[in-house]
N, C-alpha and C positions, 0 to 999 in steps of 0.2 A: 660934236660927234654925231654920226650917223645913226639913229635909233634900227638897231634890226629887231624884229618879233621872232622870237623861236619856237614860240606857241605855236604856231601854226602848222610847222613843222613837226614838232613836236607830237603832235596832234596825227598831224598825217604820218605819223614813223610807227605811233601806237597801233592806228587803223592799217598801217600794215603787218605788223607783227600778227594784231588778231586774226588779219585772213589767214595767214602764213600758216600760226596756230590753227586755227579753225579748217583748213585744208588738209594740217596734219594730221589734225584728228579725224576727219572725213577719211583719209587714205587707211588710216588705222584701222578707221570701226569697216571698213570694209575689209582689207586686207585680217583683222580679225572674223569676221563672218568666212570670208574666204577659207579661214585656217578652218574656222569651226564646222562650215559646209564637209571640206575636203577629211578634216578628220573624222568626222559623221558618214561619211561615205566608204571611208576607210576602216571603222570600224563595223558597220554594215556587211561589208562584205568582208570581214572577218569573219563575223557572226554568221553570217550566210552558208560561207564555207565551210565553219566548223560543223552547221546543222548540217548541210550534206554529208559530210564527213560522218558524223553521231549517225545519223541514217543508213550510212554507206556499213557503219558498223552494226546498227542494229538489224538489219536483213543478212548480213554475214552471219552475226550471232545463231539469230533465227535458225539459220540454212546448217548451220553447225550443231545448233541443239538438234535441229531436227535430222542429221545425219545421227548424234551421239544415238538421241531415240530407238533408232532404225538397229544401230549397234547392238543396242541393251535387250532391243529385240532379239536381235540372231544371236547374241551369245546366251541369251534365256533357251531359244531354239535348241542352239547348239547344246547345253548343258541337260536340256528334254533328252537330244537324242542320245547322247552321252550314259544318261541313268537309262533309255531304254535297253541301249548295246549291252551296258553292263550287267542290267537283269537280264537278258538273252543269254549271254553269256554264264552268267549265275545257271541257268535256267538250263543251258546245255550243258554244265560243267558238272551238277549236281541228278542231270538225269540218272544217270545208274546208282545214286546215291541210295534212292526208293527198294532198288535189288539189292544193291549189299544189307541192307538193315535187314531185308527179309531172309535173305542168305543166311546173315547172322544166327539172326532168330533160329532157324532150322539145325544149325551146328549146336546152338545152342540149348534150345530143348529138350531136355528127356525124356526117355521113354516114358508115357504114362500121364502125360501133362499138355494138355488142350486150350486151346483161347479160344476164348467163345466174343471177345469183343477188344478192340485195339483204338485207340483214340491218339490222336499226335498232335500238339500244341509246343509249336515252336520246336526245342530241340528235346524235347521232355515225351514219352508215349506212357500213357494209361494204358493198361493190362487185365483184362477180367479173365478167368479161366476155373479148369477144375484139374484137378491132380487126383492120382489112386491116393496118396500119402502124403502128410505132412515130409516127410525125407526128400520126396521128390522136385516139391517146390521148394528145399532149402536147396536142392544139386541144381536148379535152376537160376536161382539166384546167384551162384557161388560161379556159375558159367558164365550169367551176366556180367557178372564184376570182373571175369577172367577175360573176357572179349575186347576184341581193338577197337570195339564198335560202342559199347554200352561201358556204363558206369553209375556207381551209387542205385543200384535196384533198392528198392524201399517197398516193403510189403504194409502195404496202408489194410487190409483184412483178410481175414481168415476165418470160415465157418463149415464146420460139417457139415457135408452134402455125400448122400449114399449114393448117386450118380453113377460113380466109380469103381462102387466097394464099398464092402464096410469103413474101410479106413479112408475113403475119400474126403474132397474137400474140395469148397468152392472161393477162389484166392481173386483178391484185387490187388497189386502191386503197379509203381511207377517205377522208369528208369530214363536214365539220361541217354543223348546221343550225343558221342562223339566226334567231332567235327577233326575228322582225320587231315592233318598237314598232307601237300601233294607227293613226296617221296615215300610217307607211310602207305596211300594208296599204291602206288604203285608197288611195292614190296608187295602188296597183299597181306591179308589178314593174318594174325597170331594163331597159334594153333591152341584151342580150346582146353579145357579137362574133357574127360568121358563119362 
């Protein structure tokens, strides 16, 4: 029988497999770098994008706050001029406010009874004065509390003073002021006692 060697063969079948393999894996480890190049570049400009984008938002933010700002300004402005109209208008509305009280006053006092000093804090007036009689500064009083204008007179002192007369007197009293609703003023004031 004819001896064949397959060894050799054999041999040369392995040494080709190994290229085969070894070409495969060449094509791999490249075609991997390839994936990893291409996904690195891909993620890249992900990343790149999004930072423009993050950018493109934070100069918008910016320009937005700094519009809000501007806002926060003029409606601070705005609420300036608002309380000044308001006062203005207080300030028009209550001008004759100063003449009725004094008005009052005049309806109000009796015969016989002088203020020598008048002091106003808020809606509240101090009162210094002299009267011929104790009778007199009680009918003054008694007007006070009768008027559309005043309220709660309170005579905080009382001291003989011949000024006036034997029977005179020098009086300290406070009273309120009534902060007339707008239809009261226009009616005009109550009519006094005498």
């Amino acid at each position: 029988m004819a001896k064949i060697n397959l060894l050799p063969w054999r041999e040369a079948f392995r040494t080709e497999k190994k290229k085969e393999f070894l070409s495969l894996m060449v094509v791999v480890l490249v075609m991997a770098v390839l994936v990893a190049f291409g996904w690195d570049r891909v993620v890249n400009n992900q990343i790149e994008s999004q930072n423009s984008r993050n950018q493109l938002l934070k100069t918008e933010i910016a320009k937005l706050d700094k519009q809000v700002a501007e806002i926060k300004g003029l409606k601070k402005r705005r609420q300036d001029l608002l309380d000044r109209i308001q006062v203005i208008q207080e300030l028009q509305g209550n001008r004759p406010e100063i003449v009725k009280i004094y008005d009052e006053f005049v309806r109000a006092v009796p015969d016989g009874v002088y203020f020598t000093k008048m002091i106003r804090k808020g809606n509240q007036i101090s009162l210094v004065g002299f009267a011929e009689s104790n009778n007199r500064v009680s009918s003054l009083m008694r007007r006070l509390d009768a008027s559309y204008k005043f309220t709660e007179p309170n005579l905080t002192k009382v001291q003989d003073n011949d000024a006036l007369g034997e029977d005179g007197s020098q009086f300290e009293m406070r009273v309120k002021i009534i902060k007339a609703p707008v239809d009261a003023v226009s009616t005009g004031p109550a009519e006094g006692g005498a």
